[in-house]
C-alpha atoms as one frame of an Amber mdcrd trajectory, in Angstrom:
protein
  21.492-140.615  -4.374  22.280-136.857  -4.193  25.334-135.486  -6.311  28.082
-134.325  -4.157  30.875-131.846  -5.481  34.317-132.248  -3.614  35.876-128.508
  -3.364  39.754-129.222  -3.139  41.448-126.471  -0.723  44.868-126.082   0.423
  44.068-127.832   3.936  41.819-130.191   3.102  38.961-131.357   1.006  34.815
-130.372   1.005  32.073-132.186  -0.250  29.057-130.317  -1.124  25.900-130.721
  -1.929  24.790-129.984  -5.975  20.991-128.987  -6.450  18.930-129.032  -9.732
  16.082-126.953 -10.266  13.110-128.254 -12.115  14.658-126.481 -15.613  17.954
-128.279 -15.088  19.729-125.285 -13.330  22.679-126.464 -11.435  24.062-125.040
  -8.393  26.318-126.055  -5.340  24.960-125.651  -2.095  27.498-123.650  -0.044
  25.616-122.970   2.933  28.176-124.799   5.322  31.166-124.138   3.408  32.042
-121.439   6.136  30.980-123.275   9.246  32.676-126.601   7.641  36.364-125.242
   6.517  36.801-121.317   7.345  36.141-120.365   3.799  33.753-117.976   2.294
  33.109-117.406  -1.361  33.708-114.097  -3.376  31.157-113.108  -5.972  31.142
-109.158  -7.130  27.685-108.369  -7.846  26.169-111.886  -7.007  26.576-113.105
 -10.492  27.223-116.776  -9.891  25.590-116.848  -6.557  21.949-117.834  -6.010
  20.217-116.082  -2.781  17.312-118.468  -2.737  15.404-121.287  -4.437  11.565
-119.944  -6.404   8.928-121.293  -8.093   7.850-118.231  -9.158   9.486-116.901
 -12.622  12.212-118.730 -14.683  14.321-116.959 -17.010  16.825-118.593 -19.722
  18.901-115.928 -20.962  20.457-118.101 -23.434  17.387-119.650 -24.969  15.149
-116.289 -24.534  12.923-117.516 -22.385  10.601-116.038 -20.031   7.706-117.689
 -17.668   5.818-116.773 -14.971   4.227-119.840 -12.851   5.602-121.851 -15.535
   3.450-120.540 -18.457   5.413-118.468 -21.167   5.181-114.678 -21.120   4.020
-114.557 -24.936   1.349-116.809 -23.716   0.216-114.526 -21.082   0.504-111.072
 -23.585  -1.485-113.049 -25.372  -4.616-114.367 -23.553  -4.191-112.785 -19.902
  -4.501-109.425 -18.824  -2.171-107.560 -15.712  -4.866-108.641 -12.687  -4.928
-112.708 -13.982  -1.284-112.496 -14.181  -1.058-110.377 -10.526  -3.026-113.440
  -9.048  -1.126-115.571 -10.978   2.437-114.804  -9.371   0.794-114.160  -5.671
  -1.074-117.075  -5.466   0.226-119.469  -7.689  -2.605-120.273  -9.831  -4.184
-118.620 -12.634  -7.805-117.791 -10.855 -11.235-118.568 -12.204 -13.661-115.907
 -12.959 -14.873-116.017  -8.920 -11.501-115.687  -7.310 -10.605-113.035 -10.072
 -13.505-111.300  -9.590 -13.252-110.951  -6.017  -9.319-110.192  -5.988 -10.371
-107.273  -8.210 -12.818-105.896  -5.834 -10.129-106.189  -3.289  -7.837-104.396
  -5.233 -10.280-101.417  -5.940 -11.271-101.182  -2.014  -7.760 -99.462  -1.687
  -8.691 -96.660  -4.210  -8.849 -93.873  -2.276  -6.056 -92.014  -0.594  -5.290
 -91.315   2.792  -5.991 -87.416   2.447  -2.482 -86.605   4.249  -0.985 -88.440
   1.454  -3.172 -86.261  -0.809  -1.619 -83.159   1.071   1.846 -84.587   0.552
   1.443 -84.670  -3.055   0.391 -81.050  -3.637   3.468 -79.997  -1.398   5.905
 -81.914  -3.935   7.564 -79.287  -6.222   6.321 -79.975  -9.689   9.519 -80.807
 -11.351  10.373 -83.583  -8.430  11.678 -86.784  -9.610   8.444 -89.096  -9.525
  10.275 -91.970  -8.465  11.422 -90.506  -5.167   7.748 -89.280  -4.369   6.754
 -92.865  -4.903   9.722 -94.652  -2.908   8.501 -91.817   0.008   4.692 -91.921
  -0.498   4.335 -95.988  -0.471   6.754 -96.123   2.856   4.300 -93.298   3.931
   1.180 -95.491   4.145   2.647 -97.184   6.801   1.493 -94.208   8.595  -2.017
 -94.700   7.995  -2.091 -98.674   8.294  -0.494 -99.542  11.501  -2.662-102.889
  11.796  -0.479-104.019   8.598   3.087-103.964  10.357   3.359-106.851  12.453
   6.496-108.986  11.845   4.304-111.914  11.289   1.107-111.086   9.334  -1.834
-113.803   9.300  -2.762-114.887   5.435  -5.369-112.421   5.601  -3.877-109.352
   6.796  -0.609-110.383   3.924  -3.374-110.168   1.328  -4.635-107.159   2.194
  -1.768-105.360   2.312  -0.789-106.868  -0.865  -3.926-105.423  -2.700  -3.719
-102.046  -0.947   0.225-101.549  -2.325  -1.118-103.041  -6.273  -4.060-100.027
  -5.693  -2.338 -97.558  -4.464   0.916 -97.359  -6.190  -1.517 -96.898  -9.321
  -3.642 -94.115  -7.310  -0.491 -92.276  -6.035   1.425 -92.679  -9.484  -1.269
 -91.233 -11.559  -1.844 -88.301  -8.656   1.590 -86.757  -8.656   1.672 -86.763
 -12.778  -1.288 -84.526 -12.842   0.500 -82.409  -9.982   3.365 -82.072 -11.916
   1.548 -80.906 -14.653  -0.830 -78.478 -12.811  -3.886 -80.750 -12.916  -6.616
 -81.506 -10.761  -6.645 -85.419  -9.613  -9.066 -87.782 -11.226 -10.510 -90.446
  -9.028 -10.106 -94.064  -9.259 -13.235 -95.678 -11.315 -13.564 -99.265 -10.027
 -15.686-100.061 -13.164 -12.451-100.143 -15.232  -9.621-102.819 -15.465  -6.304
-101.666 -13.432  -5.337-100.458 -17.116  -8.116 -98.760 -18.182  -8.114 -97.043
 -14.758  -4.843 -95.618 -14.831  -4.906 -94.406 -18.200  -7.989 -92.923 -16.943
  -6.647 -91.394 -13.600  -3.492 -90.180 -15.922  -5.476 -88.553 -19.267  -8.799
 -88.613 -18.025  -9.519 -90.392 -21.201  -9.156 -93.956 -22.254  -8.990 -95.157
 -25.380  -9.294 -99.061 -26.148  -5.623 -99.698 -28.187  -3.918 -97.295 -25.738
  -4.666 -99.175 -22.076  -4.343-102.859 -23.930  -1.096-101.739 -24.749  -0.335
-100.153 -21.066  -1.715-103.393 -19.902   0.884-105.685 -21.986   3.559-103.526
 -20.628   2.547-104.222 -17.135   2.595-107.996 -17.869   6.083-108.129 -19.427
   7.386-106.208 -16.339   5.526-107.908 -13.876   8.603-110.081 -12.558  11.898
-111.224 -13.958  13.598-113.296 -11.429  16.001-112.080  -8.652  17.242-108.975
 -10.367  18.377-105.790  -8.669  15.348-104.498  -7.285  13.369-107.914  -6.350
  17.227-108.780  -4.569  16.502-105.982  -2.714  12.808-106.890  -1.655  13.843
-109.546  -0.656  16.873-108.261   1.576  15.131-105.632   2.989  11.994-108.050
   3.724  14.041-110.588   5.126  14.687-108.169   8.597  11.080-108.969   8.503
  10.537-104.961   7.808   6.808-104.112   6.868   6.087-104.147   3.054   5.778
-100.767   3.100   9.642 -99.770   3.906  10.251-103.084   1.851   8.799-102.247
  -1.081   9.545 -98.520  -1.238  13.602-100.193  -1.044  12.507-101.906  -4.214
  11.438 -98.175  -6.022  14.741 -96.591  -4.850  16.487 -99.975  -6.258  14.702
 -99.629  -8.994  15.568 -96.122  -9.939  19.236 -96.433 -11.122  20.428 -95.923
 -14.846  21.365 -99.496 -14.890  17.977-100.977 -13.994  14.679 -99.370 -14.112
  15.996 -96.011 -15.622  17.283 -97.366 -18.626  14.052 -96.703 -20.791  14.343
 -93.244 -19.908  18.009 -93.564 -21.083  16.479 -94.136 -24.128  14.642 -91.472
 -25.264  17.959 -89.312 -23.415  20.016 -90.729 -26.760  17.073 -90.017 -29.273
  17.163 -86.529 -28.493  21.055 -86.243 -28.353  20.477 -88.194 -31.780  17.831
 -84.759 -32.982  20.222 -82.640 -31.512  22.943 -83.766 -33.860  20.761 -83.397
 -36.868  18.897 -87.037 -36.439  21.885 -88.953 -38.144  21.028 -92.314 -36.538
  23.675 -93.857 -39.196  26.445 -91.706 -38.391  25.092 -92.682 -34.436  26.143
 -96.359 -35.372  29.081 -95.900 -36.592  30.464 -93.809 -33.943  28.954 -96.424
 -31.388  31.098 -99.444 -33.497  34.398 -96.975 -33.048  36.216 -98.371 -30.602
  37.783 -94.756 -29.321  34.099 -92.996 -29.185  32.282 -92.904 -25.390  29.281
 -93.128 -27.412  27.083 -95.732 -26.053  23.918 -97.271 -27.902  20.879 -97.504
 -25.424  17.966-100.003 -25.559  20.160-102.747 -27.400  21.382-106.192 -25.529
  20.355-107.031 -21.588  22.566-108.461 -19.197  21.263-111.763 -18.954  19.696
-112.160 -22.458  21.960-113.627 -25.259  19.483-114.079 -27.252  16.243-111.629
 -28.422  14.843-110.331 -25.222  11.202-111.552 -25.616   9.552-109.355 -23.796
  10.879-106.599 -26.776   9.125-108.834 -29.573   5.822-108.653 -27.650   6.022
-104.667 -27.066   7.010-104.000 -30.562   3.864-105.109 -31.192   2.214-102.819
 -29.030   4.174-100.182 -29.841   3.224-100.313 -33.566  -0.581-100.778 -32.970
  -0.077 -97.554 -30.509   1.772 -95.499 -32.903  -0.810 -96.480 -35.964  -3.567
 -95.654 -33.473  -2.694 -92.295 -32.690  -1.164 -91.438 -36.208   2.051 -89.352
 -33.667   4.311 -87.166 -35.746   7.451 -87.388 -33.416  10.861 -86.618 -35.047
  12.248 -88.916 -32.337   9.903 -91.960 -32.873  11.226 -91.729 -36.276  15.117
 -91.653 -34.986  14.183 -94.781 -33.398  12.049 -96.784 -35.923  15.575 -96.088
 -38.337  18.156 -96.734 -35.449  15.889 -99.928 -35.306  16.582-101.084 -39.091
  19.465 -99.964 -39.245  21.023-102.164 -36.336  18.971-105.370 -36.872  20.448
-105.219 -40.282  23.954-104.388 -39.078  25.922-107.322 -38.894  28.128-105.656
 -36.127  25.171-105.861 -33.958  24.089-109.081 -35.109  27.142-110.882 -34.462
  26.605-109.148 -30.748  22.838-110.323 -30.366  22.764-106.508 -29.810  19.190
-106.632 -30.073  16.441-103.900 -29.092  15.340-104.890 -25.380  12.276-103.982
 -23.555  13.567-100.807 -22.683  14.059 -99.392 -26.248  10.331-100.296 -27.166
   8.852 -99.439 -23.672  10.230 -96.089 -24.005   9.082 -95.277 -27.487   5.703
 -95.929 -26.479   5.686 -93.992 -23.362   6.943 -90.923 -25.468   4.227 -91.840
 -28.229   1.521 -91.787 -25.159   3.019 -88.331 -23.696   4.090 -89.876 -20.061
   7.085 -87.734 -18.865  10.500 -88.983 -19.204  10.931 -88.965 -15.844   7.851
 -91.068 -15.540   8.956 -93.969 -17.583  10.429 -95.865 -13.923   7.613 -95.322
 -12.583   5.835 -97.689 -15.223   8.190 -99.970 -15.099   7.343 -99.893 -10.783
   3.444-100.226 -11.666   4.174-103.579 -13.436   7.087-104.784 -11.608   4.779
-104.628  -8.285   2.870-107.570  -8.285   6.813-109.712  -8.310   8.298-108.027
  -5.785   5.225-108.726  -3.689   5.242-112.304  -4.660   8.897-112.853  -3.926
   8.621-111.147  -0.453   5.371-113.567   0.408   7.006-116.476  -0.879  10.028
-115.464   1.207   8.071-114.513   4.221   6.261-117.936   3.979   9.115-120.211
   4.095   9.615-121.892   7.220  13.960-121.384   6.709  14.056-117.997   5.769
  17.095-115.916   7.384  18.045-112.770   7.721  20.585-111.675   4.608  23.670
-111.062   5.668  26.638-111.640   2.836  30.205-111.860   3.854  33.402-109.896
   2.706  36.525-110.523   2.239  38.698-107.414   4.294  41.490-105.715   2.420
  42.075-102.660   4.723  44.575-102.150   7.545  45.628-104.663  10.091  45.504
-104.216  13.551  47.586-100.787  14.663  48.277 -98.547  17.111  45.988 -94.993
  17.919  48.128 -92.031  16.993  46.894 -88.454  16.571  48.844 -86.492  14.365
């Protein structure tokens, strides 16, 4: 028999519906609240309110975990690389060496750029923020792949269009960072893993430690529930708007401080750190005074209570990268003592103020030489193959509605026109 929840209101009483999700998540099912008694709920920034049911990623904040398709992200780091785990969220499956295979050469088929798009990029100025050249460039290929817009897409034109955006959000990515640093572009080689090819496309070089690392960085980012950006996918995508203009919502989402721009945020306090004379110590203690601004980056995530553990799989990474290239950075040195010096702290610790993905993914950006201003961009390149998977799972299901959330009005009641 299902559970039933009886809401109490001033009027009357309302039985609802309670759901439980295959991990023991509880929720009350609201959708005829409105329709039933008049009432709507009110829930700044969705925190309480779940916008769908998934099967795709499942996230315990609490407990630190992380899964994708029900296997464990360490799991994955581990023994997967970014196209298994690509497959993985769009199709549900992790895919033999056959169905890999041929998703790969699916993938690479989309290397090559529409040539306007090529144009585009050169007329960028060099300093442009690469994360509104991407948001502009992906909506852009809409342009060039009018066959791909339909409302209602058959299975095979949703995979195409599914491996062109994984393709060419590498391609374009890697093509405005040598434009902003007055290089030529280096072609996609379709011999390399997604990786190894964009480490490639970026440096023109590619060394073994360096893309494994790039490539466990795309895993850890590939989804992470209905966060900010994905929310957005899937709002945008739910006017049944192309994935082009749905997906290019998801960069600008994306973009903001609080989300994807945090790792840059980062490396923004490391330098105000070097600026200051490098006294990470005297950092701390300012951040623990309770009348400084001063604000410590890269430490604690909204919905982890716990060790983020996505960070204890980069800091990994970013060890083997920083051994492998033997960098001398003033700044990676800031943060390896802000590191100790906060695990240790038992201000922090009582917090579970511990180093996120962000404060890792950032060091080894810097230790690689990708722009600041690039580090959202990364974070895009992995987060792609989720947002894709959310809109197709959304796109697929037989109830899916347009969003439209409510309000509750506080402004002026009905008056009179009067020009003054």
């Amino acid at each position: 028999m299902a559970k039933i929840a009886t809401l109490k209101l001033p009027e009357s009483e309302c039985e609802l519906p309670i759901l439980e999700g295959s991990e023991g998540e509880r929720a009350i099912d609201i959708t005829k609240l409105r329709a039933q008694t008049g009432y709507v709920t009110l829930d700044n920034g969705y925190m309480n309110t779940g916008a769908c049911t998934s099967n795709i990623t499942f996230l315990d904040g609490e407990k630190g975990i992380l899964r994708y398709r029900g296997i464990d992200i360490a799991e994955l780091a581990e023994k997967s690389n970014f196209m298994e785990v690509a497959y993985l969220l769009l199709n549900g499956n992790v895919p033999n060496n056959k169905e890999l295979k041929g998703f790969e050469q699916k993938i690479n088929s989309f290397g090559q750029t529409p040539q306007a798009l090529q144009k585009m990029i050169a007329a960028y100025p060099r300093n442009a923020h690469p994360m509104g050249v991407m948001s502009s460039l992906i909506s852009s290929l809409s342009a060039f792949y009018p066959e791909l817009l339909d409302q209602d897409l058959s299975v095979e034109k949703r995979e195409q269009v599914s491996c062109l955006v994984l393709k060419q959000i590498q391609v374009l990515s890697a093509a405005f960072y040598r434009h902003s640093v007055g290089k030529e572009k280096i072609e996609s080689n379709a011999q390399l893993d997604y990786a190894s090819d964009f480490v490639h496309q970026m440096f023109g070089e590619v060394d073994e430690t360096v893309a494994r690392a790039i490539d466990v960085l795309l895993i850890l980012h590939a989804d992470h529930e209905q966060n900010c950006s994905t929310s957005t996918v899937r709002m945008v995508g739910s006017s049944k708007a192309n994935l082009f203009a749905t997906i290019s919502a998801g960069i600008s989402a994306l973009w903001g401080p609080l989300h994807g721009g945090a790792n840059q945020q980062v490396v923004e306090m490391l330098e105000q750190i070097q600026a200051a004379g490098g006294g990470y110590k005297k950092f701390l203690e300012e951040v623990k005074d309770k009348s400084s601004s001063t604000r410590l980056m890269g430490f604690g995530h909204r919905v982890y209570k716990n060790f983020d553990p996505r960070a204890k799989l980069i800091k990994k990474a970013a060890d083997d990268v920083l051994t492998r290239l033997g960098v001398q950075d003033p700044l990676l040195d800031i943060a390896k003592g802000l590191e100790e010096e906060a695990l240790k702290d038992e201000y922090f610790v009582s917090r579970k103020l511990y180093p996120n993905v962000d404060f890792y993914s950032g060091i080894i950006y810097r230790a690689l030489g990708i722009p600041t201003n690039m580090f959202t961009v990364m974070f895009a390149l992995g987060r792609m193959p989720g947002w894709i998977a959310q809109w197709k799972e959304m796109v697929e299901d037989p109830s899916m509605k347009i969003c439209r959330p409510r309000q509750i009005y506080t402004g002026a009641q009905l008056t009179s026109f009067h020009r003054p």
